[in-house]
C-alpha positions in Angstrom: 0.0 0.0 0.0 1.5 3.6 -0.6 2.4 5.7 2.1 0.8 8.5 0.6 -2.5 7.3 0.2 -5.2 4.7 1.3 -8.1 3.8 -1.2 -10.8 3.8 1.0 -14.5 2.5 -0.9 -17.6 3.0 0.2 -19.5 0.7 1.9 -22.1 -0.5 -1.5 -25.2 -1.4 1.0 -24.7 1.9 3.2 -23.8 4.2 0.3 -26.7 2.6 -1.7 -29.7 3.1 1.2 -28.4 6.9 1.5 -28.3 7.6 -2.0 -32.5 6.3 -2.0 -33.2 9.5 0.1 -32.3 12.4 -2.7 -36.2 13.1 -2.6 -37.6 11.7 -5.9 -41.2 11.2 -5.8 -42.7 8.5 -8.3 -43.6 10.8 -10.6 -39.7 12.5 -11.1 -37.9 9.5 -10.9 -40.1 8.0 -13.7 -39.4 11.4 -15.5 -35.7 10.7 -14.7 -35.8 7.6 -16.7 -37.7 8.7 -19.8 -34.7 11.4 -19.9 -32.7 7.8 -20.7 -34.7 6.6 -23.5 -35.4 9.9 -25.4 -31.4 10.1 -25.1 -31.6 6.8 -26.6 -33.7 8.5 -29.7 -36.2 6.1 -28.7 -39.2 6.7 -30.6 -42.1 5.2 -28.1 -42.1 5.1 -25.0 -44.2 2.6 -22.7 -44.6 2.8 -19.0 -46.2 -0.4 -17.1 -48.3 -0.6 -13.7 -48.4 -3.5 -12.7 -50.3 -4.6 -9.5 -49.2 -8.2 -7.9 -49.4 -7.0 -4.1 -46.1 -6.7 -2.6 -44.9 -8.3 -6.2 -46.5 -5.5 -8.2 -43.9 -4.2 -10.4 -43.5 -1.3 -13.0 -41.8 -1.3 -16.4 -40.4 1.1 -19.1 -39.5 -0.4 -22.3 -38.6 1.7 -25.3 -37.6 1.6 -28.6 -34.3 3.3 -28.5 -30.6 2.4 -29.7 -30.8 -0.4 -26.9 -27.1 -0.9 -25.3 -24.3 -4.0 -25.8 -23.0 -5.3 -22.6 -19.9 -3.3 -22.2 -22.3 0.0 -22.5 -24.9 -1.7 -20.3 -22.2 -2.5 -17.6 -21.1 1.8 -17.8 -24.8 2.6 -17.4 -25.4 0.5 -14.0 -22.4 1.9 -12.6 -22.5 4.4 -9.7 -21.8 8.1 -11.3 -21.4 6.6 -14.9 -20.4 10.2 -16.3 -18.9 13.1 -14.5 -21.2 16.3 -14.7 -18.1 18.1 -15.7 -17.7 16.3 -19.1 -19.3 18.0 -22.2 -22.6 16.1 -23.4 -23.8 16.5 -26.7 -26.1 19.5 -27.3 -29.3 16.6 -27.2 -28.4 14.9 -24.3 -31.1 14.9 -21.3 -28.5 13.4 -18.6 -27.0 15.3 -15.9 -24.7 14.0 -13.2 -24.6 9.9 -14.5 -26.8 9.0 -11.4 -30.2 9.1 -12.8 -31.2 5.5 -14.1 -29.8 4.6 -10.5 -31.1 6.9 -7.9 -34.1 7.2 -9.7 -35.4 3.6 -9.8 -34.2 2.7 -6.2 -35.6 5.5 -5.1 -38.6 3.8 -5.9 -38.0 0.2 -5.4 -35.4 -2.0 -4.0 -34.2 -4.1 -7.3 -33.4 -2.6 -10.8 -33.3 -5.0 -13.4 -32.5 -2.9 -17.2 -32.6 -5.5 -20.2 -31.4 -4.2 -23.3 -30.5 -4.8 -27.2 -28.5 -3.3 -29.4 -28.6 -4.0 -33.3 -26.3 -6.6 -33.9 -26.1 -7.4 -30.3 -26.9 -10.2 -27.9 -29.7 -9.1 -25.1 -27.7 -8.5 -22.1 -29.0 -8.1 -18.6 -27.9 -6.5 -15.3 -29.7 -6.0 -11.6 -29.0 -4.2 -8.4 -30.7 -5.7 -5.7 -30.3 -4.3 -3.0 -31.5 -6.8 -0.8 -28.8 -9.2 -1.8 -26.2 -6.2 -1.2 -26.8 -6.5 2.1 -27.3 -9.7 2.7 -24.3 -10.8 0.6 -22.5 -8.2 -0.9 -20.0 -8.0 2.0 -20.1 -4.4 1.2 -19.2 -5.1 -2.7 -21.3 -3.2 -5.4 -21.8 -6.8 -7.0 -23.6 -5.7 -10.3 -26.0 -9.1 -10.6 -26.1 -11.0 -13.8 -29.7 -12.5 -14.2 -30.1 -15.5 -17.0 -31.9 -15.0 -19.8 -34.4 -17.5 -18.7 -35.6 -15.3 -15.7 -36.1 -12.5 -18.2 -37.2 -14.7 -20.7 -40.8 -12.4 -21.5 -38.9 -9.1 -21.8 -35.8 -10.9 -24.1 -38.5 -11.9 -26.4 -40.4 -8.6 -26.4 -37.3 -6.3 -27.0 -36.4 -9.1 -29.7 -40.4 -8.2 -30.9 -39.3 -4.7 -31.4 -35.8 -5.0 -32.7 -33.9 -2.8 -30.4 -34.3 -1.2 -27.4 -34.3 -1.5 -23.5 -36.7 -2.4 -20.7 -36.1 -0.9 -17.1 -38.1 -2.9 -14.6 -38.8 -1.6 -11.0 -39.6 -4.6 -8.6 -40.0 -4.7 -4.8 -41.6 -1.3 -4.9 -41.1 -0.6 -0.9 -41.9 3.4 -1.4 -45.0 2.5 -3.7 -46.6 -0.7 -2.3 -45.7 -0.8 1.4 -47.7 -4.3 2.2 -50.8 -5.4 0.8 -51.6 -9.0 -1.1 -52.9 -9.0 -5.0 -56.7 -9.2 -3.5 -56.2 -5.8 -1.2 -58.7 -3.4 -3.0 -57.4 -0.6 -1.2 -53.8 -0.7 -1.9 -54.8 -1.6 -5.2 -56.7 1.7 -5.7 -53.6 3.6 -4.1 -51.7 2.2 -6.6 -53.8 2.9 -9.3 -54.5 6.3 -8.0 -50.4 6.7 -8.7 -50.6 6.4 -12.3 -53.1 9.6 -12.4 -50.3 11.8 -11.3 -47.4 10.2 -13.5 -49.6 10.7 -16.2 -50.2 14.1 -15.5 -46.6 15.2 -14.8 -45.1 13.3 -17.8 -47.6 15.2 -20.1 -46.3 18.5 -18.8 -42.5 17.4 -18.3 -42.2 16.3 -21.9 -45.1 18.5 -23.7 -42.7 19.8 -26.1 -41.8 16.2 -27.3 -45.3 15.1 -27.4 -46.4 17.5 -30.4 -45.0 18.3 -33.9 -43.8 16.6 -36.3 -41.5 13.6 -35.2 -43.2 13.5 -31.9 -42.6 10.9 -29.1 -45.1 8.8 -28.3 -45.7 7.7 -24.9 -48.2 5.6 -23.3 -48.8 4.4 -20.2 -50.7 0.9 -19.4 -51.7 1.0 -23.3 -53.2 4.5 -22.7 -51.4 7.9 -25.2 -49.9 10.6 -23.1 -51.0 14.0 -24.0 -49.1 17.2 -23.8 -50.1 19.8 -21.4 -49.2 22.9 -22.9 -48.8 25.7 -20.2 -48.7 28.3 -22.5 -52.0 28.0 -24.8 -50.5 28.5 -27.8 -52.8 30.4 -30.5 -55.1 32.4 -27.6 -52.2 33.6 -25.5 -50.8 37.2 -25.8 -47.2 36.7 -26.9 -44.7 39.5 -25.3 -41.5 40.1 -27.2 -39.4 37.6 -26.9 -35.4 38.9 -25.3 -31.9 36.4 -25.8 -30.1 37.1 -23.0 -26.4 36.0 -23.0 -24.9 34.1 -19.7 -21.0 32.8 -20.3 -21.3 32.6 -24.4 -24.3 30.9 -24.0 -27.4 32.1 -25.2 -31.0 32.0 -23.1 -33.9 32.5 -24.8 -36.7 34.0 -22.9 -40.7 34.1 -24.3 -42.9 35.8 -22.2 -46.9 35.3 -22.5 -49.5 36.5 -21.0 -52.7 34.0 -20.7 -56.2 34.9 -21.9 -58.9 36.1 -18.5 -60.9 32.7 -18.2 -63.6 34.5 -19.7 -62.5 33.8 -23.3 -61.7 30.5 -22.7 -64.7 27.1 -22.7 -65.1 25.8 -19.4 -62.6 22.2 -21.2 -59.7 25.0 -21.7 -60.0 26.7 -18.8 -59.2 23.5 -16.4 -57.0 21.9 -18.7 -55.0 25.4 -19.0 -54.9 25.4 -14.6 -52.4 22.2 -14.9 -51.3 19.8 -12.3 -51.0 22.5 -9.6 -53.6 25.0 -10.0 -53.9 28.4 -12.0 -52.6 30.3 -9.3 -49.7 27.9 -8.3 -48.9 27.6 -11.9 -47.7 31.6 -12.8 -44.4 32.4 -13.5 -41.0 30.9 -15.0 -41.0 27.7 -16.5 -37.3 26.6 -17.2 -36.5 23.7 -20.2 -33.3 21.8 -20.9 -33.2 21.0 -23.9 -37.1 21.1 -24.2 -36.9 18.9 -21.1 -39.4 21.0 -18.1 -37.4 21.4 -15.2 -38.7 23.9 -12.9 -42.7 24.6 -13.9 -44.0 27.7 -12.6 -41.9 29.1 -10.1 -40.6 33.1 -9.3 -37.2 31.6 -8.7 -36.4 32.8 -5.8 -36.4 36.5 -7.4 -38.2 37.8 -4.2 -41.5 37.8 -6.0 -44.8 36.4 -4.8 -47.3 34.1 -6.2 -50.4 36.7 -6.3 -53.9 35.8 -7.6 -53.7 39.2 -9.9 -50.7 37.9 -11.6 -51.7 34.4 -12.3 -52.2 34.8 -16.4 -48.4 35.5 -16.5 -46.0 32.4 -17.6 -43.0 32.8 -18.9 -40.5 30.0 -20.6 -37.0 30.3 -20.5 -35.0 27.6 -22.7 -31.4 26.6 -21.1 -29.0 24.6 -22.6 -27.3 21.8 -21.2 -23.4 23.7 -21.2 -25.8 25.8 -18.2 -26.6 23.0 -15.5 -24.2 24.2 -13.2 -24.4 27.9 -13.4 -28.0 27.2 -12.5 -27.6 24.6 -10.3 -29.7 21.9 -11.5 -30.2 19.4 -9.4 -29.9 15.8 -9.6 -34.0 15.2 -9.9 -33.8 17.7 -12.6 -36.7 18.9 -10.5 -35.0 22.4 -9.7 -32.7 25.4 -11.0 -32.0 28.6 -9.9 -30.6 32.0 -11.8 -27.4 32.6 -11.6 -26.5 36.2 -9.9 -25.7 37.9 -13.0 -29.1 36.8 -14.1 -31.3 38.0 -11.6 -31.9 41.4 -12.8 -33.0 40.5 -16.0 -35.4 38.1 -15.3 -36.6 40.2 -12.6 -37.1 43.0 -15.2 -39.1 40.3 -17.2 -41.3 39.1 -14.6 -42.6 42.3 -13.6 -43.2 43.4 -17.1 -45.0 40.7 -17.7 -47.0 40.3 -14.1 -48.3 44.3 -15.4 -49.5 43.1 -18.2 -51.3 40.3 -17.0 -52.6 42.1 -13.8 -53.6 44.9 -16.8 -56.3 41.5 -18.1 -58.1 41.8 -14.4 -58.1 45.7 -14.1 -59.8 46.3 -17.6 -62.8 44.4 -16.3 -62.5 45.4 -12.9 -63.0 49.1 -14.2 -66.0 48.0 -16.3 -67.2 46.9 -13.6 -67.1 49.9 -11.8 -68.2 52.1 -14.0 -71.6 50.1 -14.7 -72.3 50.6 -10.7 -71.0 54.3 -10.4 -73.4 55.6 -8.5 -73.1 52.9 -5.6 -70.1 54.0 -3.9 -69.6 52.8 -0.2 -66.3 55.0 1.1 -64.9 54.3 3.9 -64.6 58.5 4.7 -67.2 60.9 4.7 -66.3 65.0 4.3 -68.6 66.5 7.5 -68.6 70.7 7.6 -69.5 72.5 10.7 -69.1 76.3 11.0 -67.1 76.7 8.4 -64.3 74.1 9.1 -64.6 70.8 7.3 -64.1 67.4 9.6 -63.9 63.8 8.3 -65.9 61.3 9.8 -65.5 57.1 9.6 -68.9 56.3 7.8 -71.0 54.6 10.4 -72.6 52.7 7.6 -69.9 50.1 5.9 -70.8 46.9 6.2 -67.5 46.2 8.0 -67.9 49.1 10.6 -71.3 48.4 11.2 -70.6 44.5 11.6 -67.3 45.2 14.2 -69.9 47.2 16.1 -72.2 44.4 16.7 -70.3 42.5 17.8 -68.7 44.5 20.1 -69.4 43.9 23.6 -68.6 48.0 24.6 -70.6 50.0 22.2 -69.2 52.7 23.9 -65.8 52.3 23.9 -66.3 51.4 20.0 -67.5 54.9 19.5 -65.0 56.3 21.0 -62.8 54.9 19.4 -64.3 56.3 15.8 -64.4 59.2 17.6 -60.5 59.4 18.7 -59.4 58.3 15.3 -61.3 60.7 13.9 -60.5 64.1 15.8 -56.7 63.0 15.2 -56.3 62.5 11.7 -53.6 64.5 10.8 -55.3 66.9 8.4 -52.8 69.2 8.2 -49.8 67.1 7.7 -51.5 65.3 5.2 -52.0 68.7 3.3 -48.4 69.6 3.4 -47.2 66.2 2.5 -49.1 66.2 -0.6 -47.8 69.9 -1.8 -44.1 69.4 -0.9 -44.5 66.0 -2.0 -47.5 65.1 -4.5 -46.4 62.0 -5.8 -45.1 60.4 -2.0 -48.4 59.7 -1.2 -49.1 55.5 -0.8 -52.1 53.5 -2.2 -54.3 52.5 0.1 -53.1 49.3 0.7 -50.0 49.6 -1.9 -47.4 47.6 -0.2 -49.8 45.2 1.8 -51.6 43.1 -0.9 -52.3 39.8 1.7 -54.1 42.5 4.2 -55.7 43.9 1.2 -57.4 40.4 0.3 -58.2 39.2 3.8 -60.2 42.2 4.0 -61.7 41.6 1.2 -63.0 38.4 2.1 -64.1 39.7 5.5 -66.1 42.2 3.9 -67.3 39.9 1.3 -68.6 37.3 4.1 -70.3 39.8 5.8 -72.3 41.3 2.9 -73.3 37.6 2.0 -74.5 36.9 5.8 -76.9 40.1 5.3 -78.6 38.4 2.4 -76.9 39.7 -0.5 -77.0 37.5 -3.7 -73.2 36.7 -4.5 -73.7 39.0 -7.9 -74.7 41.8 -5.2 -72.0 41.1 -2.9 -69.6 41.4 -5.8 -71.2 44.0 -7.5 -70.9 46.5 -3.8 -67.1 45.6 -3.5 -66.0 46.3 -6.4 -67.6 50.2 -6.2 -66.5 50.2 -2.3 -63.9 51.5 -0.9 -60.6 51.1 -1.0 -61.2 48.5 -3.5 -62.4 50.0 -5.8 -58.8 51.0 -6.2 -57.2 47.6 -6.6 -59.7 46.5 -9.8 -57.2 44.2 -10.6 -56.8 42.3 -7.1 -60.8 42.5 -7.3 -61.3 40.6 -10.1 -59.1 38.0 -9.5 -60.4 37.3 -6.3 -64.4 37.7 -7.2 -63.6 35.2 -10.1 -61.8 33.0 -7.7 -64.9 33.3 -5.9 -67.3 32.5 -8.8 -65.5 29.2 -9.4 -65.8 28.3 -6.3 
């Protein structure tokens, strides 16, 4: 042994069981090992659910270049590629980890079969039971017989070329449960709801065009959500921004007000998360989703106002590390020299979008002029002009009932009233004219839980929910928020 040095492995069971927690849920590992086939130019793509009990099992088979053993052998190994080698400019991999991480994540044995034209099939397993009952701490890379994957030999013989990944003792999937338990059954079923739903938006932009993928799952055609409604969407103008000699190209859109859009569109165009979780960035790799609908950390909120703006930023693979992708390829985040950019970007675009709800919110407004509610009222007496808190707001008048002092309420009114700075104010707004806040500028969560509050009570005095909304949008101060307004009385409507 050298002096200078001792070659010290990791232990394969205990390295193994840690590398299981990197936080892959079913539906982004499965992702993960798509990225593999459409690497492999695989040209369909089938994903396989299938329930046994404790033996269930789940398969992806594709079409793709397939592998020979020596290539095969590279794949299973532990960090396969270093993320500091150039990939090609296609290439949907990322750290060499994924096919492996990714699948025991999810299950306990990995089993890939695979054929290559003018190849044998070849086989290899991790099981990582046997690791630790007889690896002695060895990665021992198992070598199954044909016969024991006799079915998926033939079937990749059936297709010509291409590889099957099977997933077996699914321990994070099916915990217990025997082929006749109808509840983990549906549990399991219910699983194949959500892949189905985040594979169609992962790979959207593979699913359409000409040359598309085609992917099913359990026999059934994936479809491609689009998050950006293409042909009804407002288009911004599209910027390339430049970040190391590579260039970003970034397409802003702003979505169409629900209004426009059939009741079909209107949830299909919500996606997996919900309209209002669904605003803002949506990174690609390579036309690969990585982050959907995120403000990326850019110290902006997700807003109910703003929810119509989506913006898609494609990256190429030379970029994973300036933006820190991550090894789900569930995450990414701007680099610093970035930020400013897309911060510009994202606030041009929220205006617009937040421009959709004040339109109507106005409209609104203007058909109900003469309803006003303020929360002020201008009182003269002897010449000198007071302002008084009108008595009559819905909100006023329902804090007062329910106040146990009706005294001390008044005089409260009264104290706020005789000290509003009315001469400050004046002098403020000449030295100053443009200093002056909205009423509720910088607080917009106070601004909608008041909303609501006021909203509640209108509808506990029998108002119709059309009346409700039709005396908060004329009331103040909402009335100067029109598009906060309308986002949250059509938020209401749906509900």
């Amino acid at each position: 042994m050298s002096a200078e040095y001792e070659v010290v492995s990791p232990d394969a069971g205990a390295m193994i069981e840690s590398m299981r927690a990197f936080g892959y849920d079913l539906a982004t590992a499965l992702a993960d090992l798509i990225d593999n086939s459409i690497s492999a130019n695989a040209k369909n793509i089938w994903v396989e659910f299938m329930w046994d009990g404790a033996e269930s099992a789940i398969l992806i088979v594709d079409d793709g270049e397939g592998m020979d053993e020596a290539g095969l052998v590279a794949a299973m190994r532990m960090g396969s590629i270093s993320p500091m080698v150039k990939r090609s400019e296609n290439d949907l991999g990322r750290f060499g980890l994924g096919l492996k991480t990714a699948s025991l994540s999810q299950a306990r044995c990995l089993t890939v079969v695979s054929l290559a034209n003018g190849a044998e099939v070849v086989t290899r397993c991790w099981d990582l039971n046997y690791i630790a009952e007889h690896g002695g701490g060895e990665w021992r890379l198992l070598k199954p017989p044909i016969p024991d994957v006799k079915n998926h030999a033939e079937r990749l013989q059936s297709i010509g070329k291409g590889t099957i990944v099977a997933l077996s003792k699914l321990d994070r999937v099916v915990r217990d449960g025997s082929p006749g338990d109808k509840k983990a059954e549906k549990r399991f079923r219910e699983r194949i709801d959500e892949v189905r739903a985040h594979l169609g938006m992962v790979f959207h932009r593979y699913l359409k065009g000409p040359g598309a993928l085609s992917m099913f799952i359990n026999g059934t055609k994936v479809s491609g959500w689009d998050p950006f409604i293409e042909g009804k969407s407002e288009a911004l103008a599209a910027e390339r921004l430049s970040y190391e000699g590579e260039k970003i190209q970034v397409f802003p859109f702003v979505l169409p007000h629900h209004s426009r859009l059939t009741k079909e569109e209107h949830s299909a165009a919500s996606g997996p998360k919900g309209w209002n979780a669904q605003q803002g960035f949506y990174v690609y790799r390579n036309r690969r989703l990585i982050v959907s609908g995120d403000w990326l950390s850019l110290g902006i909120q997700k807003e109910e106002h703003y929810k119509l703006a989506r913006i898609q930023i494609d990256l190429p693979n030379s970029l994973d590390e300036a933006w820190h992708l991550d090894v789900k390829k569930a995450r990414a985040y701007p680099p610093a020299a970035m930020r400013d950019d897309l911060k510009r970007i994202a606030r041009a675009t929220r205006d617009k979008a937040a421009k959709v709800y004040r339109h109507r919110g106005k409209v609104l407004q203007r058909k109900h002029a003469d309803d006003f509610v303020f929360v002020w009222s201008a009182k003269t007496l002897r010449g000198r002009t007071y302002y008084k808190v009108n008595r009559d707001h819905p909100l006023v008048k329902s804090v007062r009932k329910s106040c146990e002092d009706g005294e001390k309420f008044s005089s409260l009114l009264s104290m706020i009233e005789q000290a509003v700075p009315s001469p400050l104010i004046v002098i403020n707004n000449a030295e100053q004219p443009d200093t002056l806040g909205v009423p509720f500028g910088d607080d917009p969560k106070g601004l909608l839980q008041c909303m609501r509050e006021v909203y509640g009570i209108l509808i506990q005095e029998g108002e119709t929910n059309t009346a409700a909304a039709t005396k908060l949008a004329v009331m103040e101060p909402f009335n100067a928020h029109p598009d906060v307004l309308t986002a949250f009385l059509d938020e209401i409507n749906r509900g």
